[in-house]
C-alpha distance (Angstrom), angle and dihedral (degrees) to the residues before:
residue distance angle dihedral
X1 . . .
X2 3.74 . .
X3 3.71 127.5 .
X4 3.61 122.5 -171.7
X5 3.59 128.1 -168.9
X6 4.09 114.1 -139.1
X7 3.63 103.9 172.6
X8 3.93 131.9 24.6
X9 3.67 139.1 23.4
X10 3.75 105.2 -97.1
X11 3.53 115.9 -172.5
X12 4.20 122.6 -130.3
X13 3.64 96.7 -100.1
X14 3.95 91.9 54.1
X15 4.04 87.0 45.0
X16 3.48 84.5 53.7
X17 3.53 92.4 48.2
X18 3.76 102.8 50.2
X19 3.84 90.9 38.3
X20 4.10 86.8 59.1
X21 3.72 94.0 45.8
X22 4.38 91.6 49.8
X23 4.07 84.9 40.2
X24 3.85 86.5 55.5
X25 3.63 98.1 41.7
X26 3.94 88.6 53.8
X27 3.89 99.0 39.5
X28 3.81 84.4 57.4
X29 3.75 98.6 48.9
X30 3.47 87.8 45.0
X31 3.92 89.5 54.9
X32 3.81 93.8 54.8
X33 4.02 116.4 98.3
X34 3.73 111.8 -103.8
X35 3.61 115.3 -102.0
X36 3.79 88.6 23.1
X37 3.93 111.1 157.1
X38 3.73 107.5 -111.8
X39 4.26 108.3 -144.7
X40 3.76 120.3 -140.2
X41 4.00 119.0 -54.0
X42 3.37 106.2 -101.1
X43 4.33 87.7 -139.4
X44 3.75 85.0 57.6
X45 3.89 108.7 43.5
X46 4.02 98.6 105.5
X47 4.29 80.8 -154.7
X48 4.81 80.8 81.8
X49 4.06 90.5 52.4
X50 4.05 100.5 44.8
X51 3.58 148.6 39.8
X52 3.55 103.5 -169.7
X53 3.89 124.8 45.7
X54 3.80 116.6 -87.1
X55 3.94 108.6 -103.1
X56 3.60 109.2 -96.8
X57 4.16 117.2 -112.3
X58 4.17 111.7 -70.4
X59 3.37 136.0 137.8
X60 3.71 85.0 -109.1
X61 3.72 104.4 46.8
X62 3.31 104.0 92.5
X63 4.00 90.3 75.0
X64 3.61 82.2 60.1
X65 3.92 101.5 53.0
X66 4.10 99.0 87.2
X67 3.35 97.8 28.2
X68 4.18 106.2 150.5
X69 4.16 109.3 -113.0
């Protein structure tokens, strides 16, 4: 695995820091059976951004889209 820094002068300690977190994020991939279902990305479940359902299609729902809860 090679990492190569393109912009900035990080110091060791944050090197170290972003190496441990990639090492991590591979090690635990790399632990997971093969062919194991992945569930939903958390980042891309709409269920973390709102409360309410999203309006359904219209020509009007777009007044509806920031509405406050």
């Amino acid at each position: 695995m090679t990492i190569k820094v393109v912009r900035g002068n990080p110091t060791p300690e944050e090197l170290a820091a972003a190496l441990a977190v990639v090492r991590a994020r591979a090690a635990a991939v790399a632990a997971s059976p093969p062919g194991a279902a992945r569930g939903r990305d958390a980042w891309s479940d709409p269920s973390r951004i709102t409360r309410t359902r999203l309006p359904a299609p219209g020509p009007q729902s777009w007044t509806n889209t920031f509405r406050p809860v």
